[in-house]
Kinemage of the C-alpha trace (Angstrom):
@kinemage 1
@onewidth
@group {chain A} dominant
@subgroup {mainchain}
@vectorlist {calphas} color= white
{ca unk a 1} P 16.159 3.516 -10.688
{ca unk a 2} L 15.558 -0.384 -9.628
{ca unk a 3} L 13.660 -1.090 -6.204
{ca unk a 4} L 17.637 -3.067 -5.581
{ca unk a 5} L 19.436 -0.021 -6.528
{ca unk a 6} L 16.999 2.417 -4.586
{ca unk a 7} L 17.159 0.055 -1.348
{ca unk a 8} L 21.402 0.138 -2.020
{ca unk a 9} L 21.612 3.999 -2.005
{ca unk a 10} L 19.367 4.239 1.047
{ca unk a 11} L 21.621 1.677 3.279
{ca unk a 12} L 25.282 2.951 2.092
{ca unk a 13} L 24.878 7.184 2.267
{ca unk a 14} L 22.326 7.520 4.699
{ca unk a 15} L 19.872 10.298 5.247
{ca unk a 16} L 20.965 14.191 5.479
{ca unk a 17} L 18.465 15.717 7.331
{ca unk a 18} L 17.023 19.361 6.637
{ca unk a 19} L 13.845 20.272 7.628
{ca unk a 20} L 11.996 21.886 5.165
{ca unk a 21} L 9.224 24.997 7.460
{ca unk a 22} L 5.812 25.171 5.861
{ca unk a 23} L 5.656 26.757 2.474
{ca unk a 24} L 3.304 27.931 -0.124
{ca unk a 25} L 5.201 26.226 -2.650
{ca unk a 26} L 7.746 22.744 -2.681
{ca unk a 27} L 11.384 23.977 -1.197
{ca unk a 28} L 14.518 22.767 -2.773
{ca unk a 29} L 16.948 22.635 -0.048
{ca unk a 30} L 20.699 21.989 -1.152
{ca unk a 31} L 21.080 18.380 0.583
{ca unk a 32} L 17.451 17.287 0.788
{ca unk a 33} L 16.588 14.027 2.606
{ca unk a 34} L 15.645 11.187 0.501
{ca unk a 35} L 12.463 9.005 1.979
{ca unk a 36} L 12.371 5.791 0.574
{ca unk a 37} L 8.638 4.269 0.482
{ca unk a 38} L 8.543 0.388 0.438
{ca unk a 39} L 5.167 -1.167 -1.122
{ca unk a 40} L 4.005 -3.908 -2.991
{ca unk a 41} L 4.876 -3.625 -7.168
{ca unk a 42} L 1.367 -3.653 -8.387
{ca unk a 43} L 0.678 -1.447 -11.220
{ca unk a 44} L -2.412 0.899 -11.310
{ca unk a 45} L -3.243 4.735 -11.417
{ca unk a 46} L -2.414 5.119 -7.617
{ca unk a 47} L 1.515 3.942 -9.111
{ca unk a 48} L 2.505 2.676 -12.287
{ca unk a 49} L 4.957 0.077 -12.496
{ca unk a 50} L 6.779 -0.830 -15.784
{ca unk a 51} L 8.623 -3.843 -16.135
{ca unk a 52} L 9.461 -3.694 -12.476
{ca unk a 53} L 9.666 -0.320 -11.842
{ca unk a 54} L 8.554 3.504 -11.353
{ca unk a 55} L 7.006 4.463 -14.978
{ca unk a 56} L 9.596 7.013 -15.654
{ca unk a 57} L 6.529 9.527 -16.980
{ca unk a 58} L 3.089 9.401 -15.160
{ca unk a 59} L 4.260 7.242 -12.374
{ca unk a 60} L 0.834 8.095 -10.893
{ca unk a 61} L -0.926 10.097 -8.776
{ca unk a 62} L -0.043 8.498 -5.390
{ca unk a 63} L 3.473 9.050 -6.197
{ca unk a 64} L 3.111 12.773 -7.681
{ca unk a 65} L 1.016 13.738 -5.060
{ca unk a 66} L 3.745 12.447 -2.196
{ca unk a 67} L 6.520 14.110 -3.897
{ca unk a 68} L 4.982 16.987 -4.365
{ca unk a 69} L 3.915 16.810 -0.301
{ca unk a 70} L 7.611 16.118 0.582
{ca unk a 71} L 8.822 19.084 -1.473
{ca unk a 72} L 7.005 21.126 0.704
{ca unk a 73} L 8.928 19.523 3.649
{ca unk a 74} L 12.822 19.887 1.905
{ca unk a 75} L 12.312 16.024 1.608
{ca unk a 76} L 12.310 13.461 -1.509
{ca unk a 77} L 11.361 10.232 -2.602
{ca unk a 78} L 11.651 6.987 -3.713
{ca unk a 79} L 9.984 4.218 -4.455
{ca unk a 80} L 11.115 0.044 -3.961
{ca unk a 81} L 8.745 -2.413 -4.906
{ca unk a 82} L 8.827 -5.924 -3.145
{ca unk a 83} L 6.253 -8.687 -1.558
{ca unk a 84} L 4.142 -6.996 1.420
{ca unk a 85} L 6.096 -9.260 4.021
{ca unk a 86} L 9.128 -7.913 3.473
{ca unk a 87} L 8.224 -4.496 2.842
{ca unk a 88} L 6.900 -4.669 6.685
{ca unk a 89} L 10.150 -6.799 7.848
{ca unk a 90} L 12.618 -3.921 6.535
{ca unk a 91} L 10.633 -1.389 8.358
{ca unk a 92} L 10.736 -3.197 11.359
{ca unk a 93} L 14.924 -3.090 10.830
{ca unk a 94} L 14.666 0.727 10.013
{ca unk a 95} L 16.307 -0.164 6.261
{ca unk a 96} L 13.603 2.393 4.861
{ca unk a 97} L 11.799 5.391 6.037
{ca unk a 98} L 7.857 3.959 5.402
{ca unk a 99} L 5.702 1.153 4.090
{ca unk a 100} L 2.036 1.808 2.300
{ca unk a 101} L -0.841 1.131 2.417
{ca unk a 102} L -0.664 0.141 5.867
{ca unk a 103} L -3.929 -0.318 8.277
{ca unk a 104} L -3.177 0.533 11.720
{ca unk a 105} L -2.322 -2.972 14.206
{ca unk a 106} L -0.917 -3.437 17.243
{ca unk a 107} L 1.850 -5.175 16.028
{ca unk a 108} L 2.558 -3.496 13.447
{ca unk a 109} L 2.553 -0.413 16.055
{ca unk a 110} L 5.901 -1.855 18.274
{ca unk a 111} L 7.995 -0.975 15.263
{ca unk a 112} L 6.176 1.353 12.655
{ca unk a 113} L 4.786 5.097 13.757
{ca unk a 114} L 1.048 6.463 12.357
{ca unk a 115} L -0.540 9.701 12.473
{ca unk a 116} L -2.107 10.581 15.072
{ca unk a 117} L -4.665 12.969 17.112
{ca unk a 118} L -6.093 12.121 20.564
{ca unk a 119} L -4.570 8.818 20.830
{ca unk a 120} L -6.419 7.596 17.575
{ca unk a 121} L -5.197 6.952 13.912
{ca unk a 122} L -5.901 9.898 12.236
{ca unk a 123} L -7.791 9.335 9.381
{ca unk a 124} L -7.398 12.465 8.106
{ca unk a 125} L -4.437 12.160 7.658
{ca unk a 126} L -4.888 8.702 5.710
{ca unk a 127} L -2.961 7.597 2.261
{ca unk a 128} L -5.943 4.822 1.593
{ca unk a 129} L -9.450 4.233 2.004
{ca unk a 130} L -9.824 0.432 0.863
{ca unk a 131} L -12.196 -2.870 0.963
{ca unk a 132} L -11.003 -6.324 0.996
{ca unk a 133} L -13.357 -8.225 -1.263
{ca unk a 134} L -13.920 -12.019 -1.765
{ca unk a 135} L -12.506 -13.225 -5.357
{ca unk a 136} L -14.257 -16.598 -6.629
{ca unk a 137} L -14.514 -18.551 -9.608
{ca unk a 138} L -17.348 -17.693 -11.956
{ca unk a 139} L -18.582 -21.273 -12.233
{ca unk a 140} L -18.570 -21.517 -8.243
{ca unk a 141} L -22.004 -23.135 -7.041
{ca unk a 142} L -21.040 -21.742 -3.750
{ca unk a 143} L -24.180 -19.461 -2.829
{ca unk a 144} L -22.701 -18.963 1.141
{ca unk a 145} L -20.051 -17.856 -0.241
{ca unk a 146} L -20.774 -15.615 -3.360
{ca unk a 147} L -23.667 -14.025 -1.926
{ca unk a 148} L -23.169 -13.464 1.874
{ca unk a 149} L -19.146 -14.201 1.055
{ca unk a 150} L -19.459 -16.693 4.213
{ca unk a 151} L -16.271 -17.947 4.603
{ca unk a 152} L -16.145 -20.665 7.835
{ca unk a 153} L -14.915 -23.954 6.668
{ca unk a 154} L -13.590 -22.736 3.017
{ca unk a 155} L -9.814 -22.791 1.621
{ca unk a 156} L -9.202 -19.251 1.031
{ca unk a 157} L -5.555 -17.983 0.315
{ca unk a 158} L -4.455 -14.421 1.081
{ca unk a 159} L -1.720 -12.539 0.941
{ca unk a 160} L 1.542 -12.849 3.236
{ca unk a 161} L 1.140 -11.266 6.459
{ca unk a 162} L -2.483 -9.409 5.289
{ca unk a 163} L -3.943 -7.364 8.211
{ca unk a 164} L -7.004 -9.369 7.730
{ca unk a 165} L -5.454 -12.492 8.361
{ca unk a 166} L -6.384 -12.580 11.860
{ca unk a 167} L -10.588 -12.001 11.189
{ca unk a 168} L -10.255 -14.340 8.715
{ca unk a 169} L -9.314 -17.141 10.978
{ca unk a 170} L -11.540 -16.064 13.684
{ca unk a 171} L -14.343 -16.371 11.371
{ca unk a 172} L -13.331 -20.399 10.573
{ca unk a 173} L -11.512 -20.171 7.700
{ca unk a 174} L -8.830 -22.232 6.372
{ca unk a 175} L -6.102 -19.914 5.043
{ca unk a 176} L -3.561 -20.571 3.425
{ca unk a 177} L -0.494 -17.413 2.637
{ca unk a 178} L 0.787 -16.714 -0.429
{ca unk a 179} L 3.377 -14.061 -1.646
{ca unk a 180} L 2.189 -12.864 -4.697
{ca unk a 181} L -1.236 -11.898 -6.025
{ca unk a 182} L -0.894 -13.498 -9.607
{ca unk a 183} L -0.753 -17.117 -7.310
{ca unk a 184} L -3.557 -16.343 -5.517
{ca unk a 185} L -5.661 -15.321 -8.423
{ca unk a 186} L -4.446 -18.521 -10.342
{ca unk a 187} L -4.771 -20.911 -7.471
{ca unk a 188} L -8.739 -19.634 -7.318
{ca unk a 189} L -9.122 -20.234 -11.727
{ca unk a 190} L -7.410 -23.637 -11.423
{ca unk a 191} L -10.322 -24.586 -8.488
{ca unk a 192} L -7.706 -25.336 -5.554
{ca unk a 193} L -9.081 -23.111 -3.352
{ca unk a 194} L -12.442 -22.237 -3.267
{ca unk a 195} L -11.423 -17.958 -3.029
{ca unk a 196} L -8.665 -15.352 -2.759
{ca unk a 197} L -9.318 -12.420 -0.413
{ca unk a 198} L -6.995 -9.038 -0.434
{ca unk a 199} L -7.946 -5.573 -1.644
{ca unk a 200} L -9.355 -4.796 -4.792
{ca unk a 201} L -6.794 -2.166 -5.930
{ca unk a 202} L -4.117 -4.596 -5.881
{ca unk a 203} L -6.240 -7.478 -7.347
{ca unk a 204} L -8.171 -5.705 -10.082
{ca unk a 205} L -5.208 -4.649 -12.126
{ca unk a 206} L -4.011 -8.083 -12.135
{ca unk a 207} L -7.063 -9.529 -13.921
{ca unk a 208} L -7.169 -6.352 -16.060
{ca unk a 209} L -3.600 -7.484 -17.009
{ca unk a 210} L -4.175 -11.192 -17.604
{ca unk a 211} L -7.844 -11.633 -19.586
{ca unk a 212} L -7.704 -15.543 -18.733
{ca unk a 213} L -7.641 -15.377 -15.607
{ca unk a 214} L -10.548 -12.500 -15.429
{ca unk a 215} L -12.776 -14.861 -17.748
{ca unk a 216} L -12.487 -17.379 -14.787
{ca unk a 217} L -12.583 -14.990 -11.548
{ca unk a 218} L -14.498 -12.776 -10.359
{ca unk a 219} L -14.729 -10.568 -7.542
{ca unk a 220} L -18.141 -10.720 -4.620
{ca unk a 221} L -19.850 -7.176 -5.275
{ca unk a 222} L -19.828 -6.948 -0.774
{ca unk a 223} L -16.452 -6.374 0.911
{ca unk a 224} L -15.598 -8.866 3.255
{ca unk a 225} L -13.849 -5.315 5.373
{ca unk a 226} L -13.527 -1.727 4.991
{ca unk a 227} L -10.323 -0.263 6.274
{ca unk a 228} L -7.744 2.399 6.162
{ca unk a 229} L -4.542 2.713 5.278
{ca unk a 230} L -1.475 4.415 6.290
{ca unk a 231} L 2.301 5.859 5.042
{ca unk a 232} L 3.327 4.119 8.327
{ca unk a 233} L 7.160 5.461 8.884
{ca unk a 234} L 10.156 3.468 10.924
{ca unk a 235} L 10.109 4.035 14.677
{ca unk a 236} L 13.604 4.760 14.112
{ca unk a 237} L 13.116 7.082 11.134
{ca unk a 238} L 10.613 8.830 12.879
{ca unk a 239} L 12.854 9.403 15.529
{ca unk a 240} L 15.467 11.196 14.302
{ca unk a 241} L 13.524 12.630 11.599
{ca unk a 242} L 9.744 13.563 13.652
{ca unk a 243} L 9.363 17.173 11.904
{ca unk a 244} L 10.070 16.079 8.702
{ca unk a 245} L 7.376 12.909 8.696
{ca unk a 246} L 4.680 15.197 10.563
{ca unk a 247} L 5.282 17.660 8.172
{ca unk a 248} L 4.562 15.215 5.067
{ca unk a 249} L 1.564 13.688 6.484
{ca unk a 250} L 0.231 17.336 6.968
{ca unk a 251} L 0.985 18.455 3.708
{ca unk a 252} L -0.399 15.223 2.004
{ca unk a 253} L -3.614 15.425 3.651
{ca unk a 254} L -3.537 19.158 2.348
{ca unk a 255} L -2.589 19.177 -1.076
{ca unk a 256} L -4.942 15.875 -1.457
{ca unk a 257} L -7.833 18.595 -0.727
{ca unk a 258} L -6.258 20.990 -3.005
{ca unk a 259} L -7.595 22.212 -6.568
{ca unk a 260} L -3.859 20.641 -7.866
{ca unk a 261} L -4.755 17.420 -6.732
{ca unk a 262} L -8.235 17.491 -8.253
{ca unk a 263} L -7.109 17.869 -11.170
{ca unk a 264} L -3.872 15.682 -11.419
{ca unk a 265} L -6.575 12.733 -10.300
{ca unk a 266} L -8.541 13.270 -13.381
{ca unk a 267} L -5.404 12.974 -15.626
{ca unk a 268} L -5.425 9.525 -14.511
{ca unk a 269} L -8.621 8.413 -15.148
């Protein structure tokens, strides 16, 4: 099913709610809710994208592992792919359930909910443990910046709305959004900016995918940030739907501790 089709469904019939109790094994209620997950369409193991959408067979391990951690809950899901901007803008209008991989922000807070224990993020409870690395042209003569990635005075492009947009401008540089990673990636190859920064697992398979831009990139072996991300739900969905989400972020930190999930992983290596 297309990301357009997906976000249709969503918007015209609504969510049935029926809380799924804690089981042993996924539930199949009769009308189970249907979550849809917003995220950036950037193939990998995590999720496999094929010509634009969910790989109809091994759609990866992210994806298997949340379904089978909303099946426990009486809940499915689906999947829409789109630029990380809007992904964030249609959670903030409560058009989906959840965006990932989201770190935790105070802005993002006023309209998006996170798990939580004593008034902290609750890491435990995490979808993502990522870096942010520094991706510069091989050729660069740069030694600041490919070897203590010091970025004050450089043109460095990022993507739309990054949660590292903010400590990138404190620390001086001179940032400049994009939308997509392919651009950013190019923009560094064709020398008009002197580095892309975003996270690796979204960056990587591009240059896997495109060998001409990987012969003239390359990525800083230091992160320039380590940080964690998040199946951050809709205030609103959240609202009328609280057991359901707290029951999916418990039974996703489970099963991702579980001999099932062990192996799955290794399927996709």
């Amino acid at each position: 099913m297309g990301s357009a089709l997906v976000l249709a469904r969503f918007l015209l019939i609504g969510l049935v709610f029926v809380i799924g109790t804690a089981a042993t094994s996924p539930v199949t209620p009769a009308e189970p809710v249907t979550m849809v997950f917003a995220t950036v369409g950037t193939s990998s193991a995590r999720v496999r994208i094929l010509e634009g959408q969910l790989a109809p067979e091994r759609p990866g391990w992210f994806v298997e592992l949340s379904r089978r951690a909303a099946g426990f809950c009486g809940a499915e899901i689906d999947f829409a792919f789109m630029p990380w901007a809007r992904a964030l803008k249609i959670v903030e209008q409560g058009n989906v359930a959840a965006a990932f991989n989201s770190r935790h922000k105070a802005d993002r807070a006023r309209y998006g909910i996170y798990p939580m224990k004593d008034g902290r993020p609750d890491e435990e409870r995490a979808s993502k443990r990522y870096a942010c690395h520094v991706y510069i042209a091989r050729d660069s003569v740069d030694a600041g910046l490919v070897i203590e990635t010091e970025i004050a005075g450089r043109r460095v492009v990022v993507e739309r709305q990054a949660s590292i947009l903010p400590e990138l401008e404190e620390r001086g540089a001179r940032v400049i959004e994009v939308a997509n990673y392919l651009s950013m990636l190019s923009a560094v190859a064709g020398g008009r900016v002197d580095a892309a920064i975003g996270i690796d697992h979204n960056l990587d398979p591009i240059l896997k995918r495109h060998p001409d831009l990987d012969a003239r990139n390359e990525k800083a072996k230091v992160p320039v940030k380590k940080s964690v991300g998040y199946v951050m739900f809709a205030r609103t969905f959240y609202a009328g739907h609280t057991d359901l989400v707290e029951c999916y972020w418990d039974r996703y930190a489970d099963t991702r501790k579980s001999e099932w999930f062990t192996h799955l992983r290794a399927t996709y290596r």
